[in-house]
C-alpha positions as CSV (number, residue, x, y, z in Angstrom):
1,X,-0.9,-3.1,54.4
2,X,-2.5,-3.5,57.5
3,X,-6.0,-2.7,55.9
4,X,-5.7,-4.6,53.3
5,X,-5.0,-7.4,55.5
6,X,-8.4,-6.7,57.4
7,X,-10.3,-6.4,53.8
8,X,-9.0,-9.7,53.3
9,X,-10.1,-11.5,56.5
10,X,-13.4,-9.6,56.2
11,X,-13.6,-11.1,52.8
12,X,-13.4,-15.0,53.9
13,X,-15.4,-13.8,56.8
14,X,-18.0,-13.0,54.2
15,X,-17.6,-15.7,52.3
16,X,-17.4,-18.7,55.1
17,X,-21.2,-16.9,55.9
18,X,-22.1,-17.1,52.1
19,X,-21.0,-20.7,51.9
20,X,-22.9,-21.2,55.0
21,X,-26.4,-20.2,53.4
22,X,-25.8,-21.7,50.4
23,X,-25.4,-25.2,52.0
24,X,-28.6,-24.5,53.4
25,X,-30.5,-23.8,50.3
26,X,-28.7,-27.1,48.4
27,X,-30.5,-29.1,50.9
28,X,-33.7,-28.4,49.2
29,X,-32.0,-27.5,45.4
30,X,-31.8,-30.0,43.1
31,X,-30.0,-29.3,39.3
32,X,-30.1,-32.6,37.2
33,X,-27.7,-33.4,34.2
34,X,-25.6,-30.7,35.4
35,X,-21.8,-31.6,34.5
36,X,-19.2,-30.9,37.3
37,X,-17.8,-27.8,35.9
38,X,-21.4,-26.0,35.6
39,X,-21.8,-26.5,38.8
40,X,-18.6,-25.3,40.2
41,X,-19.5,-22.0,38.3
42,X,-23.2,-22.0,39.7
43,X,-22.3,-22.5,43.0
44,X,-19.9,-19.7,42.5
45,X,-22.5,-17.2,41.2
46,X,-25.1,-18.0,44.2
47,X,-21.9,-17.5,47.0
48,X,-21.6,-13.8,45.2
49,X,-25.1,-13.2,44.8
50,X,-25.5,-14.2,48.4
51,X,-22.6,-12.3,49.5
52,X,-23.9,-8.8,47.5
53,X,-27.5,-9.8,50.0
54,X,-25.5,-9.7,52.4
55,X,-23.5,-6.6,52.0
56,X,-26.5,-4.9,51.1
57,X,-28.7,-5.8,54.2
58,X,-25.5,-4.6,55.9
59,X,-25.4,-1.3,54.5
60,X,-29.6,-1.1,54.9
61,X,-29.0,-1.9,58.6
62,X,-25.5,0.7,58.8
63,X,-28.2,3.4,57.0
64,X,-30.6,3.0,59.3
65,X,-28.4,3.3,62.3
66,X,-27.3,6.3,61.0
67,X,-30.3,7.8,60.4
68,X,-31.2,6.9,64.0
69,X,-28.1,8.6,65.1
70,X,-28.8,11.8,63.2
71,X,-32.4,11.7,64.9
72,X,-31.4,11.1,67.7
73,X,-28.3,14.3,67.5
74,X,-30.9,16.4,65.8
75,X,-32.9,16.2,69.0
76,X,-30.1,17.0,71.2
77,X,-28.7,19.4,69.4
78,X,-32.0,21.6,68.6
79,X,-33.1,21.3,72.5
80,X,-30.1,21.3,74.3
81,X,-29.9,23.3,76.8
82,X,-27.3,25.1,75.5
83,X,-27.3,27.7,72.3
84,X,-25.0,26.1,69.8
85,X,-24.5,28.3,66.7
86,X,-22.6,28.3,64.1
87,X,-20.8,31.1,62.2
88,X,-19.0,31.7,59.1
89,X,-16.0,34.2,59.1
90,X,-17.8,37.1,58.6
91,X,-20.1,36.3,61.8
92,X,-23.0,35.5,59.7
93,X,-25.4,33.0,61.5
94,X,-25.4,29.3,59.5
95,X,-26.7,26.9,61.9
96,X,-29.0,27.5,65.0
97,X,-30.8,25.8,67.7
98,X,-33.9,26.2,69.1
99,X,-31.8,27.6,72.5
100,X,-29.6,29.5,70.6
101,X,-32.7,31.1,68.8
102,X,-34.4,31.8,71.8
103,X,-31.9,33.4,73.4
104,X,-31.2,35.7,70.2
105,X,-35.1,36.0,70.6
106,X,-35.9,35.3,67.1
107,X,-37.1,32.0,65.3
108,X,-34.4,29.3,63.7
109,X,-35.3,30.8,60.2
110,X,-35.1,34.3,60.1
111,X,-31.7,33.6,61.7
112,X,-29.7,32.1,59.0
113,X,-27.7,34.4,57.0
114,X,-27.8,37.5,59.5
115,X,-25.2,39.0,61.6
116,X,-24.6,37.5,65.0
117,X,-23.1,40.9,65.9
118,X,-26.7,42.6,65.4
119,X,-28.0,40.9,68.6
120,X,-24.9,42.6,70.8
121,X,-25.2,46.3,72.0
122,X,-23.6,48.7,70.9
123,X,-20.9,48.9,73.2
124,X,-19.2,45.3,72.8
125,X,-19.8,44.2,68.9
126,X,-15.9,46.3,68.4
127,X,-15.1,43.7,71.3
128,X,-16.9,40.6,69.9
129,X,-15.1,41.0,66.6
130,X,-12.0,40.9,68.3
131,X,-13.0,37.6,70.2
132,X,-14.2,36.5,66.7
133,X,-11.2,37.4,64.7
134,X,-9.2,35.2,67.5
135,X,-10.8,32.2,67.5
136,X,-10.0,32.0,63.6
137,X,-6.3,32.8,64.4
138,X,-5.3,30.6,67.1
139,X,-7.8,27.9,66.1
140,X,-8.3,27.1,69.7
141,X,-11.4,27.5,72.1
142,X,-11.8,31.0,73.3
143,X,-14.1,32.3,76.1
144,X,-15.7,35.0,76.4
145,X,-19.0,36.6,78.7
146,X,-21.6,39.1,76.7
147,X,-25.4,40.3,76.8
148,X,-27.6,40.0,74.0
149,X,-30.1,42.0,72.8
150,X,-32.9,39.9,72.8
151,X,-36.0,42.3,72.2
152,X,-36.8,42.3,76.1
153,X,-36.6,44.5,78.6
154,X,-34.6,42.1,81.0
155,X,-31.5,41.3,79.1
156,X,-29.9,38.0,78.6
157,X,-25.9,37.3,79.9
158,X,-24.1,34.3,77.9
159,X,-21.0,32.9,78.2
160,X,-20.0,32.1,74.6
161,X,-17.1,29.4,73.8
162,X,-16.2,29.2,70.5
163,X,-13.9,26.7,68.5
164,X,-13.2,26.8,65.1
165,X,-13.4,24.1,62.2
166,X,-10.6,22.5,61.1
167,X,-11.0,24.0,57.3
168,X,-11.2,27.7,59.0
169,X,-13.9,28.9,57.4
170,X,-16.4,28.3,59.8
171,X,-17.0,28.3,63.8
172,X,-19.5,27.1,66.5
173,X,-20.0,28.5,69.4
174,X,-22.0,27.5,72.6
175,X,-24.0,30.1,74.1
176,X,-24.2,29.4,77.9
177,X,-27.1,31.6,79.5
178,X,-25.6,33.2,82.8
179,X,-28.1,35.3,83.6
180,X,-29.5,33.8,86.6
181,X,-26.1,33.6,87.4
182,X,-25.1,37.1,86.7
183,X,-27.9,38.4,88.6
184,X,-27.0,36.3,91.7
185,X,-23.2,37.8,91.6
186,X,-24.6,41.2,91.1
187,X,-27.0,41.2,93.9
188,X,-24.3,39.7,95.8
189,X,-21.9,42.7,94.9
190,X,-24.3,45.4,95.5
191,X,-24.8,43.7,99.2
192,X,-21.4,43.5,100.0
193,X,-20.8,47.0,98.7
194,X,-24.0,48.2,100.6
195,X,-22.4,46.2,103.7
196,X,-19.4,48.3,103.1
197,X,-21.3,51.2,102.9
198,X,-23.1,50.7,105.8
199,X,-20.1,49.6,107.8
200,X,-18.3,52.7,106.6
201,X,-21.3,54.3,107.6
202,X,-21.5,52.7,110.9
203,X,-17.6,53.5,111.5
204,X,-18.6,57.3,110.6
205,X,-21.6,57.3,113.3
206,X,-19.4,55.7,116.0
207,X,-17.2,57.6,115.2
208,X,-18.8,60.7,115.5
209,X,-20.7,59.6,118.2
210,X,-17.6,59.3,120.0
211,X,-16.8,62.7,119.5
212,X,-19.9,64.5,120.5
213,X,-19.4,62.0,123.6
214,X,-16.0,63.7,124.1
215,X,-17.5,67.2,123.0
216,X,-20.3,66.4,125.5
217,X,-17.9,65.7,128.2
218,X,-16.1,68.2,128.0
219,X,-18.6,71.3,127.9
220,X,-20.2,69.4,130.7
221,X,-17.0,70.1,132.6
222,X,-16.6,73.0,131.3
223,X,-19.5,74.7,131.9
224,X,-20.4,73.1,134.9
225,X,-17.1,73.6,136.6
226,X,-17.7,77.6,137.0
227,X,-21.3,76.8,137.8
228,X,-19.6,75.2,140.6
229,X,-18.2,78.2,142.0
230,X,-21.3,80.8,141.4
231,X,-23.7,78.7,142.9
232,X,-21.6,77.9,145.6
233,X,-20.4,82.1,146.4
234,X,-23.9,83.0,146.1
235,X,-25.6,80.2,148.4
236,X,-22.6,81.0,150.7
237,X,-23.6,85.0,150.7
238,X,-26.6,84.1,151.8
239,X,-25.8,82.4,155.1
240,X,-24.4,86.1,155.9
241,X,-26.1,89.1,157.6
242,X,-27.3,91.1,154.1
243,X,-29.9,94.0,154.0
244,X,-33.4,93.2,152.4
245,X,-32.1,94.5,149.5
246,X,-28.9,92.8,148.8
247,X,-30.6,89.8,150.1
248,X,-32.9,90.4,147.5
249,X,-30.3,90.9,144.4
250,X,-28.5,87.6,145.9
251,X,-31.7,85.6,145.8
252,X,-32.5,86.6,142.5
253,X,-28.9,86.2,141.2
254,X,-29.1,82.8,142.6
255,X,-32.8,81.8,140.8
256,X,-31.2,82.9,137.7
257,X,-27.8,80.5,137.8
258,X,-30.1,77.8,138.6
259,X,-32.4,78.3,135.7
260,X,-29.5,78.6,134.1
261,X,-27.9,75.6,134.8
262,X,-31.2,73.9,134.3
263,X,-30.9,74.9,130.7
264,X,-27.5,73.4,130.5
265,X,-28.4,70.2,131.8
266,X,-31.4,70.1,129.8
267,X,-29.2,70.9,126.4
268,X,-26.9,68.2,127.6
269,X,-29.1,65.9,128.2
270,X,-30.6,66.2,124.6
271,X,-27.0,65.3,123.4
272,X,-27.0,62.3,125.8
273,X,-30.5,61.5,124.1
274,X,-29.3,61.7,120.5
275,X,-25.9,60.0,121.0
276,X,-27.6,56.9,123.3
277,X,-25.9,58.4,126.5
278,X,-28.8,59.1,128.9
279,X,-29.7,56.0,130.9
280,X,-32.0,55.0,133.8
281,X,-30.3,53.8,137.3
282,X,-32.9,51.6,139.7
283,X,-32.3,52.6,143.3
284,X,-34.4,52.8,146.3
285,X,-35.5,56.3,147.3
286,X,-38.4,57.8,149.2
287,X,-40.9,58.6,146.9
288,X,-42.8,61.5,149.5
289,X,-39.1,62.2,150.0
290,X,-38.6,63.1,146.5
291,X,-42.0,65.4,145.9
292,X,-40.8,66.9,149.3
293,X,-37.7,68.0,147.5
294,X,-39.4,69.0,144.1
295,X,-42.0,71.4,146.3
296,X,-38.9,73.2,148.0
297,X,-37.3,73.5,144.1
298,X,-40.6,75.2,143.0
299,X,-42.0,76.7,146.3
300,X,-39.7,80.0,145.6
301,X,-41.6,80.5,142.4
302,X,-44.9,79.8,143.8
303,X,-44.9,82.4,146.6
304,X,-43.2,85.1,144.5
305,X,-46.2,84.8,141.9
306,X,-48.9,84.1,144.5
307,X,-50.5,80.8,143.2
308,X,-52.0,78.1,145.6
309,X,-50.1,74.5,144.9
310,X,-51.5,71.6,146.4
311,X,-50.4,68.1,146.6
312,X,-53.4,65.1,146.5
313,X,-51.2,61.6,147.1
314,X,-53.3,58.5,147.2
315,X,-53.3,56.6,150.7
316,X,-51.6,53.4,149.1
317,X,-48.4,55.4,147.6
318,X,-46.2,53.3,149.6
319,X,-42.7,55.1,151.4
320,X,-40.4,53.1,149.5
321,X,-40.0,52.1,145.7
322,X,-36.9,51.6,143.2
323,X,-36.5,53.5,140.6
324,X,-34.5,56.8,139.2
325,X,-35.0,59.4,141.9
326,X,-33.1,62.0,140.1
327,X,-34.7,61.3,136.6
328,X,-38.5,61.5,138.1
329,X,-38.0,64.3,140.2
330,X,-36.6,66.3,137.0
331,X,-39.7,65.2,135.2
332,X,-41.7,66.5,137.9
333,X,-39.9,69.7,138.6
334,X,-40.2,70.4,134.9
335,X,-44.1,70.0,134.3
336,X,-44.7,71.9,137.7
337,X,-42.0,74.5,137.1
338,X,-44.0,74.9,133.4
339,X,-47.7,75.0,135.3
340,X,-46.1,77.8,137.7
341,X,-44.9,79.7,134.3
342,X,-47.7,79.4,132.2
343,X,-50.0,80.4,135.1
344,X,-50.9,83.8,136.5
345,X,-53.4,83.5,139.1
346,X,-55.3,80.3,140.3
347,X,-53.4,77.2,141.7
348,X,-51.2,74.0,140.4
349,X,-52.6,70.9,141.7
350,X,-50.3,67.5,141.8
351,X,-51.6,64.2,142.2
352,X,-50.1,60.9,142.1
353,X,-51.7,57.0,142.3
354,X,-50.7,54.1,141.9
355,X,-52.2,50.6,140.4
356,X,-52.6,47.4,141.6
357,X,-49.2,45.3,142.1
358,X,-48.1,42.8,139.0
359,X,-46.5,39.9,139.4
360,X,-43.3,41.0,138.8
361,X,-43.7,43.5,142.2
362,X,-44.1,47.0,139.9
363,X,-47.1,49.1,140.1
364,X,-47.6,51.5,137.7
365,X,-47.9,54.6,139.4
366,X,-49.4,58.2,137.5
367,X,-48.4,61.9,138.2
368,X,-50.5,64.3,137.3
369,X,-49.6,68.4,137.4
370,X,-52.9,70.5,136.5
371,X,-52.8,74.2,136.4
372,X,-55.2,77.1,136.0
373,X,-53.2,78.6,133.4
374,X,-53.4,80.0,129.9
375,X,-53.7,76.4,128.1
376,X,-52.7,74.9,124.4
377,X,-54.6,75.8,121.2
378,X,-55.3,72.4,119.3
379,X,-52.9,73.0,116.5
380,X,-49.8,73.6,119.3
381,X,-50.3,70.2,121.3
382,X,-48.2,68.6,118.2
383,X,-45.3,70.7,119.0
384,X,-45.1,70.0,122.7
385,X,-42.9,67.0,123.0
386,X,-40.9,68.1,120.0
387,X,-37.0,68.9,120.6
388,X,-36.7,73.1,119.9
389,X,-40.1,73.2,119.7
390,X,-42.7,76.1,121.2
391,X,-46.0,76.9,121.1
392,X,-45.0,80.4,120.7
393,X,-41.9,80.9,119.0
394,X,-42.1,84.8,118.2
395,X,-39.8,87.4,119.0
396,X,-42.5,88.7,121.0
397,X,-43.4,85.5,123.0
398,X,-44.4,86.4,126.8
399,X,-42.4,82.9,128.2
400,X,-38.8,81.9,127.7
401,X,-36.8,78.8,127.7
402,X,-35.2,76.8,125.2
403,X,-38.0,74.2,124.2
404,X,-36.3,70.9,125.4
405,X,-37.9,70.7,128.8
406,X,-40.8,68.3,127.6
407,X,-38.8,66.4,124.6
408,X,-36.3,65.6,127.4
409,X,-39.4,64.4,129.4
410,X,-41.0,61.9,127.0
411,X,-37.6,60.2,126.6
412,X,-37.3,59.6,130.0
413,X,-40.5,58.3,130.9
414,X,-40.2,56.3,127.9
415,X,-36.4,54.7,129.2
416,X,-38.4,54.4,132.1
417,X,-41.0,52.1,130.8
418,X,-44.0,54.6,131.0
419,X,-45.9,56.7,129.0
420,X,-47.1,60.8,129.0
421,X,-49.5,62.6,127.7
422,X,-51.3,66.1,127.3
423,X,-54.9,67.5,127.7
424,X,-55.8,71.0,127.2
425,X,-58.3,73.9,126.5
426,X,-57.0,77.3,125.1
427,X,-57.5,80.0,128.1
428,X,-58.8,76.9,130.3
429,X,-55.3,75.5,132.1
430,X,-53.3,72.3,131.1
431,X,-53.0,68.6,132.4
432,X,-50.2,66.9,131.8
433,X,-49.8,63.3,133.1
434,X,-47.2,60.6,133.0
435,X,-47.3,56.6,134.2
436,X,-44.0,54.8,135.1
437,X,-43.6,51.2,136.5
438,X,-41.7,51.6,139.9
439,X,-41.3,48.4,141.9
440,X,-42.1,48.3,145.9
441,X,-39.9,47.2,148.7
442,X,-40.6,47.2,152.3
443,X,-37.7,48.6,154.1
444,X,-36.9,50.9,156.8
445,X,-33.7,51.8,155.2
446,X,-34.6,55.4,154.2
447,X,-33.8,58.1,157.2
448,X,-36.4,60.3,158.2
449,X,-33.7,62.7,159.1
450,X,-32.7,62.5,155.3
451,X,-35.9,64.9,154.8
452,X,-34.6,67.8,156.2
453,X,-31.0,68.8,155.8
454,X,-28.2,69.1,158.4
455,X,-27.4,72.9,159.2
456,X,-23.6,73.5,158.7
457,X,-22.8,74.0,162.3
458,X,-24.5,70.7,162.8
459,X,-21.2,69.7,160.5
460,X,-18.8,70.2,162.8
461,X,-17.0,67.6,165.0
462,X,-18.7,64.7,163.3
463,X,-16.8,61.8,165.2
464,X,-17.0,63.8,168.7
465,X,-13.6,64.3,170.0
466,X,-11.7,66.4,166.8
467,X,-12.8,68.3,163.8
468,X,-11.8,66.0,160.9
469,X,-9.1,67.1,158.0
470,X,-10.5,67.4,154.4
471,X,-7.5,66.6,151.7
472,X,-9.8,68.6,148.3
473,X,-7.6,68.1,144.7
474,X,-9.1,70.7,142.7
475,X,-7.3,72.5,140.0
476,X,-9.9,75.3,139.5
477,X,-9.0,78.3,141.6
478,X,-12.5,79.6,142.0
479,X,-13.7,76.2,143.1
480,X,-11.0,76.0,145.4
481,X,-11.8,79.2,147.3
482,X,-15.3,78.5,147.1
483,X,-14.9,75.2,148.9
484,X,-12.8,76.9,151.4
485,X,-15.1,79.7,152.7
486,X,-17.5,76.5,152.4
487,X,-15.2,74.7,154.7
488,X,-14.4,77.8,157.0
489,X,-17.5,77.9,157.7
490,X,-18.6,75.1,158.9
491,X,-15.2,74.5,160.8
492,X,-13.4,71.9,159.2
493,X,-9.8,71.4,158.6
494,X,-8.7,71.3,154.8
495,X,-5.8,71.6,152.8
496,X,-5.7,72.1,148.8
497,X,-4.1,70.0,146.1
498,X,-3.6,71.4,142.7
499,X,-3.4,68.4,141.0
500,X,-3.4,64.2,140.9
501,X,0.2,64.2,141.8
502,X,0.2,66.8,144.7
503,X,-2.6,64.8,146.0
504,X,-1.0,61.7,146.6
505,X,1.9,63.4,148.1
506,X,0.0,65.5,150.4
507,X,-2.4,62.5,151.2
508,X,1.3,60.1,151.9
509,X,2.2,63.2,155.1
510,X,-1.0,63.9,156.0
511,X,-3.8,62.4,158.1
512,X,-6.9,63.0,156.3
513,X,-10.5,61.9,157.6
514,X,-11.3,62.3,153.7
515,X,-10.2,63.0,150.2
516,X,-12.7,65.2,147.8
517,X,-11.0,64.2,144.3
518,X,-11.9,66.1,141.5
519,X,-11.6,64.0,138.2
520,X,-10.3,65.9,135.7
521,X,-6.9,67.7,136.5
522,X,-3.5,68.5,135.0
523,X,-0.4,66.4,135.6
524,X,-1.9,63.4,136.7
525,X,-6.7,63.1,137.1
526,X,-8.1,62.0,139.8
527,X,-8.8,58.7,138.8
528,X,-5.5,57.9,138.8
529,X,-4.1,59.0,141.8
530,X,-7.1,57.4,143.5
531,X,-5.9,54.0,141.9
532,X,-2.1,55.2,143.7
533,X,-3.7,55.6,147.2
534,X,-5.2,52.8,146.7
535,X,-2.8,50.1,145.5
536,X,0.0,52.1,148.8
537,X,-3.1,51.1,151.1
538,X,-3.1,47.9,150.5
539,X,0.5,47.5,151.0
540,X,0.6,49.3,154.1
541,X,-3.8,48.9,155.5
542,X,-5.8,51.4,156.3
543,X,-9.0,52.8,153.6
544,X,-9.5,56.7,153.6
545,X,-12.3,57.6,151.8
546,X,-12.1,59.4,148.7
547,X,-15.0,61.3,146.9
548,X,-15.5,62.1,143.7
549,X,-16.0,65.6,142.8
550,X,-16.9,65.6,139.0
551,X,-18.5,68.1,136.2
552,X,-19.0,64.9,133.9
553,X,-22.7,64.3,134.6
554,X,-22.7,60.1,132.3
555,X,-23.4,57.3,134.0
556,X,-20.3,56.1,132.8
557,X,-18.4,58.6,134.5
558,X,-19.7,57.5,137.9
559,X,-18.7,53.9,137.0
560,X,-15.2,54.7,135.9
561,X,-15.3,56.7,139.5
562,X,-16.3,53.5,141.5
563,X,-14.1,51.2,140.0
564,X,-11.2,53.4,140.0
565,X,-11.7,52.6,144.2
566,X,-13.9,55.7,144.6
567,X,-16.2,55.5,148.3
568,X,-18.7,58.0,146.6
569,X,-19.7,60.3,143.6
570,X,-20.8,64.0,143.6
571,X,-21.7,66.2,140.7
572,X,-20.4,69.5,139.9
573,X,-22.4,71.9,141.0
574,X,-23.1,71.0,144.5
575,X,-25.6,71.9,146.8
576,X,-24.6,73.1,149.6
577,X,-27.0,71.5,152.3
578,X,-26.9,68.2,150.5
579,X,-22.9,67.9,150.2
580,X,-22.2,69.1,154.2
581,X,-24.7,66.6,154.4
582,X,-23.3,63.5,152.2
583,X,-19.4,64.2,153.7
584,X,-20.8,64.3,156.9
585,X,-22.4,61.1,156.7
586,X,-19.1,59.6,155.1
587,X,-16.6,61.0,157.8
588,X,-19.2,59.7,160.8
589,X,-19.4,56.0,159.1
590,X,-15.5,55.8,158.7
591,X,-15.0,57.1,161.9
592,X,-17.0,54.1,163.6
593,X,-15.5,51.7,161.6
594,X,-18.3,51.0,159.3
595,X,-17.3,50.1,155.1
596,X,-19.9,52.3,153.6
């Protein structure tokens, strides 16, 4: 009813405009003799004809509209951005556009009629055909994510949605390229699961790191803890009245648990190298102090072979520098030690200079050790800063040791900042040189006395008017009794705890000048019963000094010492001379009142 009722009013609408342009014409027309009725029936006929004008310039202007609107979707459509296709129930291909046809990478016309399944691998057309099979059925729009086979070697990913017609027999679908997209999500994936990988990775190496840390501590203590007591009995034995001959056996004996021990450190230092442990400690030392000691570590071997070894130190080396004592006098005692082995007859010359001071207060300052020896052949000098690696590796070879000494040596002077090298001539001798930046001070804080050390009886009565009481925790029995013919000797009191525990209640009755803690004991270590000691004296005053006394040779170690409220550090094995001498020092200091 309603339409009707618009036809209608569209109708007069029509005809009002007819009547309009028909008043226009009959002021120009002009019909004489016409009688009233003809002219009520023309004016009838020209307000239809001018109506059907009207209608049809209507319908001309609605056509061309149209025809402008189908241009205008035909454009869109064939170069949207999107691949619109559409599909019959079978999946064959009726409609295409030029995106759709490029991303099945074939042109518009050979499209029509094939298979949209023959573009999919292999592997997903059974899946497609369930996804096409559903959008029919539930006449809804379905999404789904696929590659196409699109004759290149880079495939294309599409996310297809897909709605079907009202009638059912036919479908379009949009296909939405993703590739770009998939691309960025799988690089993304493989990151984060490379990420993961190195994180789990990274977990692993810590945590194996951490236990060839643990591993390393403990065969440091381990092995070093019996060390303790060998080299301690044999230096001992040799303070005594011996014949020539058993003097002989026990210096020997002696050489050998050094070299010995030199082999251990070296092997534990490689582990300190490959798990990031060994480090480099700035501290002032005497640097003619330091050859001094290296020439009494070698001087045995030199006399006992016969060689000449001569020292050449440039005027300018000044007394005093900072630096890692310990590590440069091991690099130095190692390149000697190898001159004196690799060398029959001749000499082993040393010679040291130093640059110019920088700006920072460093000189650079280079050790050289030449010998007379049997040199390198040219295809061996690879091998010599290699880890395990000898010039002569045969059963037969003429020289031992384990082929660390010189790897070891690189990585130091490298921590250290310098460089080393190597010239040689087979049958001609060796030279091997290092440079290391050591920074200058001018102090007077370095003892000369410190170059020659204290004789035991020298030990005794430190403070002047009593011997002074020595509290050692030690749970190794050996250790213990060599300590005590150590401390018999040289006349001072001591009593023996086996334990952290028995320490602290030993230390609580007694009066002890000082405390020689070792660290790692049963019951209760030595770190914390020197925390006890401490936290009672500062309730009650007073500060005895406690020593550490430890196989664990990491910088760390020594740390954990000090903070724990440690006065000083020692490491298992001692030397004899140099720990009568360190003790003595601490007891005097004390004694007068002075914090050390």
């Amino acid at each position: 009813m309603t339409e009707k009722k618009d036809q209608n009013i569209e109708g007069t609408k029509l005809r009002r405009r007819a009547e309009d342009r028909l008043a226009e014409k009959r002021e120009t027309a002009h019909h004489p003799g016409a009688g009233e009725d003809s002219l009520r029936l023309l004016h009838e006929l020209q307000v239809h004809q001018i109506e059907l004008e009207m209608q049809n310039e209507g319908l001309r202007q609605a056509r061309d509209a149209v025809e402008k609107a189908l241009e205008k979707y035909t454009d869109l459509y064939g170069f949207s951005p999107v691949g619109y296709v559409t599909l019959d129930r079978t999946g064959a291909i009726l409609i295409v556009n030029l995106t759709g046809a490029s991303l099945l990478g074939a042109e518009r016309s050979r499209l029509i009629g094939r298979p949209f399944g023959h573009f999919l691998p292999a592997e997903t057309k059974f899946y497609f055909a369930e996804f096409l099979e559903k959008v029919f059925t539930n006449q809804k729009k379905e999404v789904c994510e696929l590659s196409l086979l699109n004759g290149k070697s880079i495939p294309h990913f599409v996310r297809i949605e897909a709605l079907a017609t009202a009638s059912g027999l036919e479908c379009r679908i949009a296909l939405i390229d993703i590739t770009e997209h998939t691309r960025v999500e799988e690089s993304l994936r493989r990151e984060k699961e490379t990420s993961e990988a190195l994180r789990q990775a990274n977990t692993a190496s810590d945590a194996t790191n951490r236990a060839k840390s643990l591993f390393l501590a403990n065969m440091s203590h381990e092995l070093r803890s019996p060390m303790t007591s060998i080299l301690a009995f044999l230096q001992l034995s040799l303070v005594e009245d011996l014949t020539p001959l058993l003097r002989e056996y026990l210096e020997t004996t002696l050489s050998s648990a050094r070299s010995l021990l030199r082999i251990l450190d070296d092997i534990l230092d490689m582990a300190k190298i490959e798990t990031g442990k060994l480090s480099i400690e700035d501290e002032k030392f005497s640097l003619p102090l330091c050859i001094s000691e290296v020439v009494d570590i070698v001087a045995p071997e030199i006399h006992r072979k016969g060689l000449d070894l001569t020292f050449s130190v440039a005027e300018e080396i000044p007394q005093t520098v900072v630096g890692d004592q310990m590590r440069l006098r091991q690099i130095l005692t190692n390149l000697i030690g190898n001159a004196i082995k690799f060398t029959k007859e001749g000499k082993v010359v040393v010679g040291v200079t130093t640059g110019a001071p920088t700006s920072d207060g460093k000189r650079d300052f280079t050790f050289t050790v030449k010998d007379t020896g049997i040199g390198i052949p040219d295809d061996k000098k690879g091998l010599l800063f290699r880890a395990f690696s000898q010039v002569d590796a045969s059963h037969s070879r003429m020289y031992g040791g384990a082929g660390l000494g010189l790897s070891i040596c690189r990585e130091i002077v490298e921590l250290m900042g310098g460089t080393i090298s190597v010239s040689s001539e087979d049958g001609a001798g060796s030279t091997f040189s290092f440079t290391v930046p050591l920074r200058e001070v001018t102090v007077e804080s370095v003892s000369l006395s410190a170059a020659v050390p204290h004789p035991p009886e020298l030990m005794i009565d430190p403070a002047g008017d009593r011997i002074p009481r020595i509290l050692l925790a030690e749970d190794d029995p050996g250790n213990r009794k060599a300590f005590g013919a150590l401390f018999k000797m040289t006349n001072y009191r001591h009593d023996f705890a086996e334990d952290g525990l028995e320490a602290i209640e030993m230390w609580e009755k007694g009066d002890y000048d000082l405390v020689l803690m070792d660290v790692q004991m049963p019951r209760l270590d030595g770190l914390e019963a020197t925390r006890a000691i401490r936290a009672m004296e500062r309730e009650r005053g007073g500060h005895t000094p406690i020593v550490a006394l430890s196989a664990h040779s990491f910088k760390e170690d020594k740390e954990r010492c000090l903070a724990a409220g440690m006065d000083a550090y020692i490491a298992k094995p001692i030397d004899i001379d140099k720990f009568l001498q360190l003790i003595g020092e601490i007891i005097t200091q004390y004694s007068k009142g002075i914090d050390c």
